[in-house]
PDB file of N, CA, C and O in Angstrom:
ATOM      1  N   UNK A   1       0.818  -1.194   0.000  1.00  0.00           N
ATOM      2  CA  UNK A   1       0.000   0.000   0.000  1.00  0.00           C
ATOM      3  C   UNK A   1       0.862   1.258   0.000  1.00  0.00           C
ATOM      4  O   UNK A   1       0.580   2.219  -0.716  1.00  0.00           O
ATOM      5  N   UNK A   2       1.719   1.241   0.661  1.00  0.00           N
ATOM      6  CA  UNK A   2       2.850   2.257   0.907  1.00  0.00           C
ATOM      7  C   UNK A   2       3.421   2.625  -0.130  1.00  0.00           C
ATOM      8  O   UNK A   2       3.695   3.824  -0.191  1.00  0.00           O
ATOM      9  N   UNK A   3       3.760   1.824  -1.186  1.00  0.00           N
ATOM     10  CA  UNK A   3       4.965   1.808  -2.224  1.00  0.00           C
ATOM     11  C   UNK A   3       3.870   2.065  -3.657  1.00  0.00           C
ATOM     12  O   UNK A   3       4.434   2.105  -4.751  1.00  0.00           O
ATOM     13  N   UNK A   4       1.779   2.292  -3.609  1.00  0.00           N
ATOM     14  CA  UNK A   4       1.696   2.764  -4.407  1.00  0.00           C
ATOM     15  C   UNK A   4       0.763   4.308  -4.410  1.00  0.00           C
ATOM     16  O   UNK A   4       0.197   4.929  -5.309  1.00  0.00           O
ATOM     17  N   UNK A   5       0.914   4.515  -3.116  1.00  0.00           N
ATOM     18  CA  UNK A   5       1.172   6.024  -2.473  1.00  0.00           C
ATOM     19  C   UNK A   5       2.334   6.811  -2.622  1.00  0.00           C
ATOM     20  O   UNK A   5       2.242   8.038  -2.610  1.00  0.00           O
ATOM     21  N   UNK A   6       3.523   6.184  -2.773  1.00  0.00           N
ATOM     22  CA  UNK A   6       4.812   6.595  -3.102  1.00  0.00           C
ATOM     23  C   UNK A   6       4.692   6.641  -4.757  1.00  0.00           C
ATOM     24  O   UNK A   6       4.990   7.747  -5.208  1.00  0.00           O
ATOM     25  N   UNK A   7       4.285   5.582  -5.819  1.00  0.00           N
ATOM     26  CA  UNK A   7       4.108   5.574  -6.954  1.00  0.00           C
ATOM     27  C   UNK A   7       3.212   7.121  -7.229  1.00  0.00           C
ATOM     28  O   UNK A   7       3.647   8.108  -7.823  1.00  0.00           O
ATOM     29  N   UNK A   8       1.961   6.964  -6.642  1.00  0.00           N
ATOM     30  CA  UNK A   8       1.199   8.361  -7.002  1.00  0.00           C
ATOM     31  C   UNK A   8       1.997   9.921  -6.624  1.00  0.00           C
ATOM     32  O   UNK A   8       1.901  10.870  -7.402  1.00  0.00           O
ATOM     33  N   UNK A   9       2.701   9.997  -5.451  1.00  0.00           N
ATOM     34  CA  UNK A   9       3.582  10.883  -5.475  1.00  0.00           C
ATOM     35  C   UNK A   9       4.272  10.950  -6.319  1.00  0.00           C
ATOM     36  O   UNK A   9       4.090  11.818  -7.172  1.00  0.00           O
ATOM     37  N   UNK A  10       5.140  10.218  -6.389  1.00  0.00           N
ATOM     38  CA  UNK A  10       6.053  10.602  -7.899  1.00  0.00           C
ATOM     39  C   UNK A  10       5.353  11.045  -9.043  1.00  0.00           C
ATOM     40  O   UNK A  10       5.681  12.067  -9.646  1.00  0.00           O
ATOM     41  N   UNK A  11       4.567  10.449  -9.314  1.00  0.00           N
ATOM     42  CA  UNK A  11       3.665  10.674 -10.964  1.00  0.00           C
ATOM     43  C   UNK A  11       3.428  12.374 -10.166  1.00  0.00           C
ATOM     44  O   UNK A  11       4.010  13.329 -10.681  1.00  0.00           O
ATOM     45  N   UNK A  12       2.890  12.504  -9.404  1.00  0.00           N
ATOM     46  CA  UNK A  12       2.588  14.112  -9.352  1.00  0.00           C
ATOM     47  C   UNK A  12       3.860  14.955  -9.167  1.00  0.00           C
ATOM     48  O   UNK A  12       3.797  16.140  -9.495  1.00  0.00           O
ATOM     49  N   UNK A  13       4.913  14.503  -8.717  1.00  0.00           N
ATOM     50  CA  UNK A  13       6.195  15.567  -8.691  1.00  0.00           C
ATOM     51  C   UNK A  13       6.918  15.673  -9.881  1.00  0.00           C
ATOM     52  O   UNK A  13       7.670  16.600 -10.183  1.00  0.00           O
ATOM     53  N   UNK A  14       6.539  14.241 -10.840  1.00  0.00           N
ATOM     54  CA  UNK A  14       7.408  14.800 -12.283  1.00  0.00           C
ATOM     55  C   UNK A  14       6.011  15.073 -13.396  1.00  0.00           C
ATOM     56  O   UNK A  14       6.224  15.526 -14.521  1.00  0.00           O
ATOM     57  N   UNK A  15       4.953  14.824 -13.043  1.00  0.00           N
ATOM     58  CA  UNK A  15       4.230  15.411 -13.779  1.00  0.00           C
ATOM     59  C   UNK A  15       3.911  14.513 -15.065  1.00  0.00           C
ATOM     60  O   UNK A  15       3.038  14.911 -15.837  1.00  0.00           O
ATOM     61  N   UNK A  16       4.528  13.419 -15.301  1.00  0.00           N
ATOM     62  CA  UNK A  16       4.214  12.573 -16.097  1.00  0.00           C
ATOM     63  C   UNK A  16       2.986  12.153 -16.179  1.00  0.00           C
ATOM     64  O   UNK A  16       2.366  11.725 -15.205  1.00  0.00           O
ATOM     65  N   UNK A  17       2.455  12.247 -17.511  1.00  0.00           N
ATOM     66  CA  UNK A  17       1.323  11.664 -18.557  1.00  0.00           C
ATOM     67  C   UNK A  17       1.232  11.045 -19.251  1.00  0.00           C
ATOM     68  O   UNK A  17       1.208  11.480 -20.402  1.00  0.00           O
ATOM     69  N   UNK A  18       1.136   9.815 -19.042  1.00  0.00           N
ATOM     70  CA  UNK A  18       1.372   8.791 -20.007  1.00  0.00           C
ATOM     71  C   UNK A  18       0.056   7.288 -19.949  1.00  0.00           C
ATOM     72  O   UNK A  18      -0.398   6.942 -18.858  1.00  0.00           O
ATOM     73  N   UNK A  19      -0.166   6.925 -20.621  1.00  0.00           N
ATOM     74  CA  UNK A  19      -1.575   6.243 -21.045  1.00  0.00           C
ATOM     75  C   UNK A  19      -1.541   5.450 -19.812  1.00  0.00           C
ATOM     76  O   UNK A  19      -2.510   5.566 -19.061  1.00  0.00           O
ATOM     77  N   UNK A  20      -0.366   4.482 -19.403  1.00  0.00           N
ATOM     78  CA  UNK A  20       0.026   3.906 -18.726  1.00  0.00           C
ATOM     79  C   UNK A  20      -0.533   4.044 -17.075  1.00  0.00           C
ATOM     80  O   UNK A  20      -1.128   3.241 -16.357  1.00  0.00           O
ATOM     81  N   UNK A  21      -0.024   5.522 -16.830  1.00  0.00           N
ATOM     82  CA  UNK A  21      -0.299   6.285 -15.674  1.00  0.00           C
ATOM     83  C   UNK A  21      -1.788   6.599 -15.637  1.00  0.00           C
ATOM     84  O   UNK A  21      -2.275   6.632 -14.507  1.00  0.00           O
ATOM     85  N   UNK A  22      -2.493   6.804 -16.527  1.00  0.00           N
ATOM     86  CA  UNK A  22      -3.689   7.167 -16.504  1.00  0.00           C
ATOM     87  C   UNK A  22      -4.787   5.924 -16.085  1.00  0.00           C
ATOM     88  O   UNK A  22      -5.795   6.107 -15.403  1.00  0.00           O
ATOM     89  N   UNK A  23      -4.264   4.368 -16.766  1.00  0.00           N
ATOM     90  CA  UNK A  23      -4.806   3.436 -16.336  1.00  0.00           C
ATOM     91  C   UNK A  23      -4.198   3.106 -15.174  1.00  0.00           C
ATOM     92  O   UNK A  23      -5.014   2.364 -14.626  1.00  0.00           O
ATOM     93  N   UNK A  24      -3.233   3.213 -14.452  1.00  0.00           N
ATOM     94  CA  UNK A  24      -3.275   2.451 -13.123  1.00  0.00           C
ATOM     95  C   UNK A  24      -4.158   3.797 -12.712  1.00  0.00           C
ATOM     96  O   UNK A  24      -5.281   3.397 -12.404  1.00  0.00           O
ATOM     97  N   UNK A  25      -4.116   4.538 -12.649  1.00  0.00           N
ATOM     98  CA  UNK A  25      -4.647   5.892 -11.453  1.00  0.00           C
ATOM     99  C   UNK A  25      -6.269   5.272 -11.533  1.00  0.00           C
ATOM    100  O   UNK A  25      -6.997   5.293 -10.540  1.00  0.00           O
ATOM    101  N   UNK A  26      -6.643   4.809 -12.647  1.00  0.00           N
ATOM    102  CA  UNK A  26      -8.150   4.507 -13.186  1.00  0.00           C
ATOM    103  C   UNK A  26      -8.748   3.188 -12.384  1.00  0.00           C
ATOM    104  O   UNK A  26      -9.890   2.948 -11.993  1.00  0.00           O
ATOM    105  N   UNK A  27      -7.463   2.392 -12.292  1.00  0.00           N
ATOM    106  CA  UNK A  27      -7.843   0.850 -11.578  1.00  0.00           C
ATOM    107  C   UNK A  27      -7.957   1.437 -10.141  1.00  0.00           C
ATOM    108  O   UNK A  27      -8.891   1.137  -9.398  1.00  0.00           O
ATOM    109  N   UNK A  28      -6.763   2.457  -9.721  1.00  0.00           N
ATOM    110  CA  UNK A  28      -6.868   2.732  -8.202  1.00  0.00           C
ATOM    111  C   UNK A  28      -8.161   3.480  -7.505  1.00  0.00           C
ATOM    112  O   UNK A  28      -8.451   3.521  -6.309  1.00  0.00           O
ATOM    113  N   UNK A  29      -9.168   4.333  -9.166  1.00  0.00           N
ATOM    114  CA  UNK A  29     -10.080   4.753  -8.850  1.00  0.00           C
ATOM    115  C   UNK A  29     -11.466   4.262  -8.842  1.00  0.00           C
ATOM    116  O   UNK A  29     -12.500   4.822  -8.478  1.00  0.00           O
ATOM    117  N   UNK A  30     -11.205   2.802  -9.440  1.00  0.00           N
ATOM    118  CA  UNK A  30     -12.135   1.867  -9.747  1.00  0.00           C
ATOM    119  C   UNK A  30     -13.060   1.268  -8.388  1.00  0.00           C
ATOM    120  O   UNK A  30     -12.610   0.804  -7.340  1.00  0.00           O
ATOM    121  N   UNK A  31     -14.640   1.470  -8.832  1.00  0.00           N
ATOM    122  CA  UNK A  31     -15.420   0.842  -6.915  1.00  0.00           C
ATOM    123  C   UNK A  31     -15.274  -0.756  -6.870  1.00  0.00           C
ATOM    124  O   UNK A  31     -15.142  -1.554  -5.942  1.00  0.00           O
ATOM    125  N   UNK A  32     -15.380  -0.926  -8.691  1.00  0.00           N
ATOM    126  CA  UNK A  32     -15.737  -2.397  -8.251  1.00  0.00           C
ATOM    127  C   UNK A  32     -14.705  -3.107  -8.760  1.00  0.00           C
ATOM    128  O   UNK A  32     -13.763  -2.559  -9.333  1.00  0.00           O
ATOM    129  N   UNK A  33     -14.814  -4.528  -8.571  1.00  0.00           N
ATOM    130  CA  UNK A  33     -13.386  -5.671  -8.576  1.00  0.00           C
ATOM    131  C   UNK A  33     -14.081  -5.776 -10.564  1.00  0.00           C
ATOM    132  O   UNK A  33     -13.136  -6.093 -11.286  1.00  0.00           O
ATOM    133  N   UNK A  34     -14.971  -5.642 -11.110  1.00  0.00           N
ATOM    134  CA  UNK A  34     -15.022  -6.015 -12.498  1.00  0.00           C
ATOM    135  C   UNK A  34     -14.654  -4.664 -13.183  1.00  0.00           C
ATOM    136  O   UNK A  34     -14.514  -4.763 -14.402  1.00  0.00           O
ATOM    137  N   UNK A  35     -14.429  -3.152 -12.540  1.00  0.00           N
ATOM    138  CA  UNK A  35     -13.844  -2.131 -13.520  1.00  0.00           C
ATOM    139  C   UNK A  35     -13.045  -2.504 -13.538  1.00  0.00           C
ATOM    140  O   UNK A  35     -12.604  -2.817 -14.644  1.00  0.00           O
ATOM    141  N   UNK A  36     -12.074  -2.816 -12.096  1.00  0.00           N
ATOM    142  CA  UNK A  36     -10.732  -2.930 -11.764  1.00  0.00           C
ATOM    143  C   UNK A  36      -9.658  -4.164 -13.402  1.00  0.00           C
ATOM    144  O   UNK A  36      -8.657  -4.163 -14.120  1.00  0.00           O
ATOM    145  N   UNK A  37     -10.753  -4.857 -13.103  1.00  0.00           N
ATOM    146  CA  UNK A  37     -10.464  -6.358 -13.876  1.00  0.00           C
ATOM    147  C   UNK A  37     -10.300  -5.843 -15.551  1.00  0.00           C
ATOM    148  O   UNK A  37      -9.314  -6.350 -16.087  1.00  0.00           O
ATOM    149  N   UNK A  38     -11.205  -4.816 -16.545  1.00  0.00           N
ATOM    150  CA  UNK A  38     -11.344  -4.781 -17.277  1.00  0.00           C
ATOM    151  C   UNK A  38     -10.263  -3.069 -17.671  1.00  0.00           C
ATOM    152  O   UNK A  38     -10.020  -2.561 -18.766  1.00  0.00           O
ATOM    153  N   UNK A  39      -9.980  -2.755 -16.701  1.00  0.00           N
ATOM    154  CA  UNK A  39      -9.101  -1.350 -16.799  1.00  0.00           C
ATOM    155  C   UNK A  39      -7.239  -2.223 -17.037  1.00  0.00           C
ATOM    156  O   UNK A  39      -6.241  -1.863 -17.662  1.00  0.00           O
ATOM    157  N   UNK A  40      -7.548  -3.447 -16.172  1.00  0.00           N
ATOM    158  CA  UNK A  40      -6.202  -4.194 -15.811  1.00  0.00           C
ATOM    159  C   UNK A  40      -6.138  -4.545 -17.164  1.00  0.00           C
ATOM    160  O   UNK A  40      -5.071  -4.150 -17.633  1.00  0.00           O
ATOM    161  N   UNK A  41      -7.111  -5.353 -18.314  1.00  0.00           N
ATOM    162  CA  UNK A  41      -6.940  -6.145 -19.135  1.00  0.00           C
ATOM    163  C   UNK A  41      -5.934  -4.595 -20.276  1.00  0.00           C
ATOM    164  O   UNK A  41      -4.882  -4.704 -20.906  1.00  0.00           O
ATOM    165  N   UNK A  42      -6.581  -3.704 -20.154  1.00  0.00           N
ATOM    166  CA  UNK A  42      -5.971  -2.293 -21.068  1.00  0.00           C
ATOM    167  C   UNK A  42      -4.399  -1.801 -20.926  1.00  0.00           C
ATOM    168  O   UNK A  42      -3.543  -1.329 -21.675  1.00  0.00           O
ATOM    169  N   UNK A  43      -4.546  -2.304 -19.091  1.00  0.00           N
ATOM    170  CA  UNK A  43      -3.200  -1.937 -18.677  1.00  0.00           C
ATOM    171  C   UNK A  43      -2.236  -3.150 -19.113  1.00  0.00           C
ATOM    172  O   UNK A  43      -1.108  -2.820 -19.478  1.00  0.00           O
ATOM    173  N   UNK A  44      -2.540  -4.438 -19.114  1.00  0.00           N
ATOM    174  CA  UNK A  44      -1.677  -5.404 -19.828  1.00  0.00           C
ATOM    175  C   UNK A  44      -1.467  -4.653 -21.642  1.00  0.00           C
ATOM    176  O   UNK A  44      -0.316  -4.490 -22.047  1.00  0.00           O
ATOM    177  N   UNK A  45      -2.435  -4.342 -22.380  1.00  0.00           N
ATOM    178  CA  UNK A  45      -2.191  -4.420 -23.856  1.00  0.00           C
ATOM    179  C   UNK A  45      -1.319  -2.922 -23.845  1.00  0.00           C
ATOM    180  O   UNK A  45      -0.565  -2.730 -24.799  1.00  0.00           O
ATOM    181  N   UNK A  46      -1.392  -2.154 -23.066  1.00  0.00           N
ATOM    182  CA  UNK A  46      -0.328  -0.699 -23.400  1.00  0.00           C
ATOM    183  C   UNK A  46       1.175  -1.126 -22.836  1.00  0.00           C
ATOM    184  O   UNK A  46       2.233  -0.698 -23.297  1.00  0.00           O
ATOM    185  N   UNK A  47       0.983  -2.432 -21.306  1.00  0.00           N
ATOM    186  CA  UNK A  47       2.367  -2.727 -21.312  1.00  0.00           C
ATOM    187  C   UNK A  47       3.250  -3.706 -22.363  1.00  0.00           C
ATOM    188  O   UNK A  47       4.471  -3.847 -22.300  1.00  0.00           O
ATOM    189  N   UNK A  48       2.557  -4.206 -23.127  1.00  0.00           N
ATOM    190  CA  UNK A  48       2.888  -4.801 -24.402  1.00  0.00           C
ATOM    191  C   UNK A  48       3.781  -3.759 -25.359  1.00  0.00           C
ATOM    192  O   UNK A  48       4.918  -4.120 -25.662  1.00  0.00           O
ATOM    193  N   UNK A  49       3.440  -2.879 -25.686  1.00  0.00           N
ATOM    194  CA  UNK A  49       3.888  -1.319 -26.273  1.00  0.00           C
ATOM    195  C   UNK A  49       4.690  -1.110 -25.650  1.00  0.00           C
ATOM    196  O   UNK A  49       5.674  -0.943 -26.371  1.00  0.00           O
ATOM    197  N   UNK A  50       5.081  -0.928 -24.047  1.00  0.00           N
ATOM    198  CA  UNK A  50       6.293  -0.212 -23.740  1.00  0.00           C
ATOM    199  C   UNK A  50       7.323  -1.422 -24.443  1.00  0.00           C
ATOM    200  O   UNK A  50       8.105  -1.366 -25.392  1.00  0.00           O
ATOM    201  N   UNK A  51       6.939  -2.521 -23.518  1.00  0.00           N
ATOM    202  CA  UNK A  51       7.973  -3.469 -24.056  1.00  0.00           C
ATOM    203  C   UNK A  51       8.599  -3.396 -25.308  1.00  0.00           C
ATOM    204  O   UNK A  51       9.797  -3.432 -25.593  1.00  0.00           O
ATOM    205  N   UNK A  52       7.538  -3.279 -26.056  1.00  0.00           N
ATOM    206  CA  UNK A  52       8.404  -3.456 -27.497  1.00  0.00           C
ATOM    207  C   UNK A  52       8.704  -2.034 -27.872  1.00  0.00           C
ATOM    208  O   UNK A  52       9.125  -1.820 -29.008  1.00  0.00           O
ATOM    209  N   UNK A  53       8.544  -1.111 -27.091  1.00  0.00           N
ATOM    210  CA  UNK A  53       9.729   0.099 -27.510  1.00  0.00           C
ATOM    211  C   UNK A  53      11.109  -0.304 -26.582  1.00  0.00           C
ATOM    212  O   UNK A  53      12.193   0.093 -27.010  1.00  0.00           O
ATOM    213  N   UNK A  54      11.089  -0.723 -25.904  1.00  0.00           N
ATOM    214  CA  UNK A  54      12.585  -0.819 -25.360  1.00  0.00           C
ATOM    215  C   UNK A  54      12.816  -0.117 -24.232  1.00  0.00           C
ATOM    216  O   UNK A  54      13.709  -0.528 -23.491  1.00  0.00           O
ATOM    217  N   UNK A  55      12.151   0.945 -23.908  1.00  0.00           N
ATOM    218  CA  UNK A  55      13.055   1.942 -23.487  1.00  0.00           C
ATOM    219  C   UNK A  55      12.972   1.392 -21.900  1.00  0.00           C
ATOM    220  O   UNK A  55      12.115   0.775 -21.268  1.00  0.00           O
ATOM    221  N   UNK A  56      14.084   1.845 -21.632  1.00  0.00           N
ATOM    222  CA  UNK A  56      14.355   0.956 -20.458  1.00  0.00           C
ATOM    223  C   UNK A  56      13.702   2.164 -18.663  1.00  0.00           C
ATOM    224  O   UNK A  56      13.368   1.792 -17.538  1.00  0.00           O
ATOM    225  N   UNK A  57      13.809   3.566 -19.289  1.00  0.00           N
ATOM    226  CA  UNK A  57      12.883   4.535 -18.479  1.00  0.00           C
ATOM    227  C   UNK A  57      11.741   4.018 -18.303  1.00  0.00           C
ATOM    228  O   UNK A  57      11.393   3.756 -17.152  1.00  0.00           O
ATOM    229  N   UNK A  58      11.080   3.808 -19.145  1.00  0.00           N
ATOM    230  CA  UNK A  58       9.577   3.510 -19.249  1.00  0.00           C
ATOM    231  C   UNK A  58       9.247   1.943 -18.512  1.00  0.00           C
ATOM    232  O   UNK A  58       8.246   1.789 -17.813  1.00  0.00           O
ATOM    233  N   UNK A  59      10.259   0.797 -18.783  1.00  0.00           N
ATOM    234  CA  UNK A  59      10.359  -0.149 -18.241  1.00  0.00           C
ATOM    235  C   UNK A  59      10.525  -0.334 -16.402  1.00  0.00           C
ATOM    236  O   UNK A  59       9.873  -0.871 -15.506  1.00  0.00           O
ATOM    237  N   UNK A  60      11.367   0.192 -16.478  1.00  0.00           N
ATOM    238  CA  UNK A  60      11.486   0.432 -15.323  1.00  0.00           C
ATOM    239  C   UNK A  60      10.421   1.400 -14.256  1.00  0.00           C
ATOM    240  O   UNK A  60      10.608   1.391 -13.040  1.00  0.00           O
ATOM    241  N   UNK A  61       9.221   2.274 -14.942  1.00  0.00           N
ATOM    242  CA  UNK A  61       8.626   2.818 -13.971  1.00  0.00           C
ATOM    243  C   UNK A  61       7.291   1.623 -14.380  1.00  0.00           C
ATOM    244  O   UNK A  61       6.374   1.511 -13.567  1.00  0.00           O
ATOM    245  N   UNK A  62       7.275   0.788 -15.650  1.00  0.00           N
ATOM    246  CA  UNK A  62       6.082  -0.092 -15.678  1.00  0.00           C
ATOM    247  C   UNK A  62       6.631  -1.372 -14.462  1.00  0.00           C
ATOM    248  O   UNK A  62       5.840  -2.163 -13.950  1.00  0.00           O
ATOM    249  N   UNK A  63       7.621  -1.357 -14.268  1.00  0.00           N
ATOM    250  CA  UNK A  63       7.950  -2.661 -13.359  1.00  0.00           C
ATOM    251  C   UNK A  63       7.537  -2.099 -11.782  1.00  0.00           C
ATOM    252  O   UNK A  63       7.314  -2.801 -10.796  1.00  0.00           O
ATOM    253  N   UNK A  64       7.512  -0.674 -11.873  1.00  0.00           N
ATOM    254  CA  UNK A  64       6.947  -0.580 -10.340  1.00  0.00           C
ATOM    255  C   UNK A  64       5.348  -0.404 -10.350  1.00  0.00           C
ATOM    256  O   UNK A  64       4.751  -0.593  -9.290  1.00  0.00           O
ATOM    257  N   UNK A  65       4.781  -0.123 -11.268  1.00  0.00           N
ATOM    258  CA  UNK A  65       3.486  -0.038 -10.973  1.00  0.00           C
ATOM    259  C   UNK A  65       2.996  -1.346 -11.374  1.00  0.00           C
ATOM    260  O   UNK A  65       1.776  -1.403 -11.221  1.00  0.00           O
ATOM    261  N   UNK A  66       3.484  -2.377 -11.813  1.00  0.00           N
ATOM    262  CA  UNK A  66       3.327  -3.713 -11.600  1.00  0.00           C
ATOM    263  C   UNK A  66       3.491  -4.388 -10.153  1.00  0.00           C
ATOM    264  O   UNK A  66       2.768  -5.216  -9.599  1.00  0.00           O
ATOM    265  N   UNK A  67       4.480  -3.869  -9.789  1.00  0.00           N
ATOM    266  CA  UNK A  67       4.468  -4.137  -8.546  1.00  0.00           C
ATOM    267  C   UNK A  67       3.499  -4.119  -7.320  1.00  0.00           C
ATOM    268  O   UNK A  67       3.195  -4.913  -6.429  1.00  0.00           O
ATOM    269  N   UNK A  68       3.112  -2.695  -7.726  1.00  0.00           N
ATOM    270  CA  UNK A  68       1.928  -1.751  -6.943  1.00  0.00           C
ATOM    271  C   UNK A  68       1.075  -2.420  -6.982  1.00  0.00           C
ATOM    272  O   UNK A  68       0.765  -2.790  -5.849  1.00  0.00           O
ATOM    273  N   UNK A  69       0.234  -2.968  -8.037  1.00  0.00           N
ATOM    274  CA  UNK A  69      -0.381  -3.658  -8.558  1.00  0.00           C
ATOM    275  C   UNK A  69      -0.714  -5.176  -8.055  1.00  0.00           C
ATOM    276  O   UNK A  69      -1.842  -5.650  -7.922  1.00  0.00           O
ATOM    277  N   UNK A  70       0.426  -5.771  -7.830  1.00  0.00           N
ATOM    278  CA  UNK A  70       0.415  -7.109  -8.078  1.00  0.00           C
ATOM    279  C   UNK A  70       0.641  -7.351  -6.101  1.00  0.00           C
ATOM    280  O   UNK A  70       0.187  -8.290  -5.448  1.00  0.00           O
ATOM    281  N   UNK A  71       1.306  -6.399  -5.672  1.00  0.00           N
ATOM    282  CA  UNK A  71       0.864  -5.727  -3.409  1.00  0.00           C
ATOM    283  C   UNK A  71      -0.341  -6.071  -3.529  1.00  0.00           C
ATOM    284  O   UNK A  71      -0.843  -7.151  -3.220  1.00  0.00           O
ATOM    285  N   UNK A  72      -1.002  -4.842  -4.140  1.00  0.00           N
ATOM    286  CA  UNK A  72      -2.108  -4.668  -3.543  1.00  0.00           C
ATOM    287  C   UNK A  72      -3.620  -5.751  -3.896  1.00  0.00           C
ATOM    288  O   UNK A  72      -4.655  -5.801  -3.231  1.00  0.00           O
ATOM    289  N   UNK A  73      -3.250  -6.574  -5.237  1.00  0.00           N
ATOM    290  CA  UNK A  73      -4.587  -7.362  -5.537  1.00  0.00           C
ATOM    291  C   UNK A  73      -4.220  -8.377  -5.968  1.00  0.00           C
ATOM    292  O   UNK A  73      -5.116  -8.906  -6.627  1.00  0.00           O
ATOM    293  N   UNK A  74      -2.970  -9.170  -5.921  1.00  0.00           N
ATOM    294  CA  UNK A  74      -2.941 -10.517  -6.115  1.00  0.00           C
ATOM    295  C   UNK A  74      -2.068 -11.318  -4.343  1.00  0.00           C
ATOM    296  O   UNK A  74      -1.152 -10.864  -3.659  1.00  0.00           O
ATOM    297  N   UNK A  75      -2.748 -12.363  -4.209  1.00  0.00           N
ATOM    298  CA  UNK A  75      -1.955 -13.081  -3.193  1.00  0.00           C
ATOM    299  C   UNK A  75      -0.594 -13.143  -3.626  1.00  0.00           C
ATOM    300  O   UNK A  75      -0.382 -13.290  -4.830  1.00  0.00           O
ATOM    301  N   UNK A  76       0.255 -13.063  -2.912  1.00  0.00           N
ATOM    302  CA  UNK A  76       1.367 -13.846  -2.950  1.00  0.00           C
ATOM    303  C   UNK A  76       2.078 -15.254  -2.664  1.00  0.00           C
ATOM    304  O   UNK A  76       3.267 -15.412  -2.937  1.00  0.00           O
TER     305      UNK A  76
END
């Protein structure tokens, strides 16, 4: 929970806009477990795209909001 309170801080101190950012903020704003589910399926097909650009910036901030992600709504 901590680490995607820390994720939303950052996105607001650098100001970044990116499709990416817009769907996790969307899942985090989601009431029910079936928006959540169908915002997630969007957020898999745009992380497909970073991947295959490469860039390893972009990789690296999709590996933490995967993270965020994967805390807060999958068991471990």
């Amino acid at each position: 929970m901590i680490q995607s309170k820390e994720i939303i801080l950052s996105l607001m101190d650098t100001n970044i806009t990116s499709t990416i950012d817009f769907l996790y903020k969307r899942i985090e704003g989601s009431e029910t477990m079936a928006e959540k589910e169908r915002i997630l399926e969007l957020f898999f097909d745009e992380s497909k795209k970073i991947r295959a650009r490469k860039n390893l910036n972009e990789m690296k901030h999709l590996r933490k909001l995967y993270g965020a992600i994967q805390d807060k709504y999958f068991d471990n």
